[in-house]
C-alpha angles and dihedrals in degrees: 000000000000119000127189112213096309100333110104103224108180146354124214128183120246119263112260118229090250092057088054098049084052103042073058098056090045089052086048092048084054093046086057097038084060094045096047086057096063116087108244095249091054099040086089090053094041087051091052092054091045100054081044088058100035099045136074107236121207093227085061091054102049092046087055086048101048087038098048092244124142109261097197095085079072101030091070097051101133109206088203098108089056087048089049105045103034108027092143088051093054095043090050093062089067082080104066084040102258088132117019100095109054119174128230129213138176086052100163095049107137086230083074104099089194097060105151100014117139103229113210101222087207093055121086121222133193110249135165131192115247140184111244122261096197122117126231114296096032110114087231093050114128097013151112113257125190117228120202128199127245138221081268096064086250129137110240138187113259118153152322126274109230116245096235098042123093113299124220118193111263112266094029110142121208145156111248144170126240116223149150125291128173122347118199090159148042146191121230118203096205106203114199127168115256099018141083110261115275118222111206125175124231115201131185095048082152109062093043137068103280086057109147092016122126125211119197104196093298134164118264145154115234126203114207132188148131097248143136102288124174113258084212143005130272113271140205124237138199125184080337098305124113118253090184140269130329108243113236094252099051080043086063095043104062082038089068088042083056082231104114092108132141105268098359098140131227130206115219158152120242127211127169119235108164100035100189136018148029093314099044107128131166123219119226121214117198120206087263088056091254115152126217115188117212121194140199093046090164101055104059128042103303095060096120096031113101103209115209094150120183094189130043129253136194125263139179138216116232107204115214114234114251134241138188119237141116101302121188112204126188119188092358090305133118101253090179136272147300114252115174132079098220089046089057094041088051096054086040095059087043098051099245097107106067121161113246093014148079132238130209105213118167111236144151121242128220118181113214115223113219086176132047129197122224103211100204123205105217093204089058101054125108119177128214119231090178101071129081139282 
């Protein structure tokens, strides 16, 4: 029906399931037809500009957000047509690696029907891409799940694929790996003589110096306290803008040297170890041979400078303010914080929690995944020209 303003204009029938499905086949013939008139060789090229023009791509997010400009003329890029018209180029990126680790989120949706299963990363499991049934308003509404079998042999519900993660064609079938992906989170055991365990939550791994680490239920000593803690590490500067991030180590030793201050300046010489990506890192040599390590390169100013320096140049530390909060520290480190009220309240009553000191408590330590990875086998995978755009 279309309507202007109050004057009904026209009335149409809706369309009947079989004119869909075949308003799909035709879409599909097209996709084809497309596809038949490039020449082989150019068919890979041809994939590639079709997925550029049909995706969102984050870049082109980021660049609406920071210029005021509405994101939703990307936001609605459908990458169907460059499923449809080039599935075998697609799937034969997952040979060089473009699509075989795909990340999960909404992981604790009560429409996962795994919720609280122990995957064994080393296990392979069935799983298949499909379109979401969910209606408006669900978090998993408008987007590509991933099912899993069962030991039944049945299909089940798992996880979302992120938006901005690698995208398989839906009702594409596979063998994957389930692991880890990032922890923000973990769970202490705190065992104490004489009382029942205690289960406290330590929140902000990420931003401390544990970030990236995974614990599977270990033994560890804890230190708690309410105490002064960095709100960030200690950064490297040239010229006022950042190089990266101290390491820890170098971070004790200019602690013994009673040098880590706020401005105090370095000479170095820089080389690059790790040119690109989240582990790219430059090691610093000082006139007496002494190394400093700095970290997250690729985060801050340099990220696209490779450092191989022959002569030194000066440097200076930028301290990070302090805060006081609940601090949990393993092996003399910053682990993260504590969160929760009752968790506070509980190490409080138990004496672990003292203002201006830190307490050893024996625990064991579980990291909470809020992403999973999808690690997919490329020899496994089948995809599916029968379903839907």
């Amino acid at each position: 029906m279309a309507t202007n303003g109050a004057s009904l204009i026209e009335l149409k029938p809706q369309l009947s399931l079989e004119k869909t499905k075949l308003m799909f086949q035709q879409a599909y013939q097209t996709a084809e037809a497309f596809r038949a008139n490039i020449p082989q060789l150019e068919r890979l090229s041809a994939a590639a500009a079709a997925w550029n023009i049909a995706a969102s791509r984050q870049d082109e997010l980021e660049v609406a957000r920071k210029e005021n400009v509405d994101s939703l003329a990307f936001a609605k890029k459908v990458s169907n047509f460059a499923f449809a018209a080039f599935p075998n180029e697609i799937i034969s990126r997952l040979n060089e690696l473009q699509f075989t680790n795909l990340k999960l989120v909404t992981l604790s949706n009560e429409a996962n029907q795994f919720l609280g299963k122990d995957w064994n990363p080393l296990e392979l499991h069935p799983v298949e891409i499909r379109a979401s049934h969910h209606p408006p308003g669900h978090e998993r509404h408008v987007s590509r799940l991933v099912f899993v079998q069962d030991s039944d042999g049945e299909y089940k519900e798992f996880a979302m694929l992120e938006t901005r993660t690698g995208q398989l064609p839906i009702g594409t079938k596979a063998q994957a790996n389930m692991v880890g992906g990032e922890t923000f989170t973990a769970n202490a055991t705190i065992q104490l003589p004489g009382i029942e365990p205690v289960e406290i939550t330590i929140r902000e791994l990420s931003k401390f110096s544990y970030a990236g680490q995974t614990f599977n239920s270990e033994p560890v000593t804890l230190e708690i306290g309410t105490v002064p803690v960095p709100e960030q590490s200690v950064k490297i500067k040239i010229s006022g803008k950042t190089l990266g991030e101290l390491d820890s180590d170098s971070v004790k030793e200019l602690e013994k040297l009673n040098y880590l201050k706020n401005s105090n300046s370095l000479k170095l010489k820089l080389t690059s170890i790790s040119e690109t990506g989240s582990l790219a890192f430059v090691l610093g040599e000082s006139p007496n041979v002494n190394l400093l390590k700095i970290n997250k390169i690729s985060f801050y100013d340099f990220s696209t400078q490779v450092f191989d320096d022959k002569n030194y140049r000066q440097v200076t530390i930028e301290m990070p303010p302090t805060k006081t909060r609940d601090p949990v520290f393993l092996n003399g480190e910053p682990l993260g914080a504590l969160h929760f009220k009752k968790d506070k309240e509980v190490l409080k009553e138990l004496g672990i929690l003292n203002f201006g000191k830190l307490t050893q408590v024996q625990a064991t330590l579980q990291s909470n995944f809020s992403t999973k990875l999808v690690k997919v086998d490329p020899s496994t995978v089948e995809s599916n020209r029968t379903t839907n755009f």
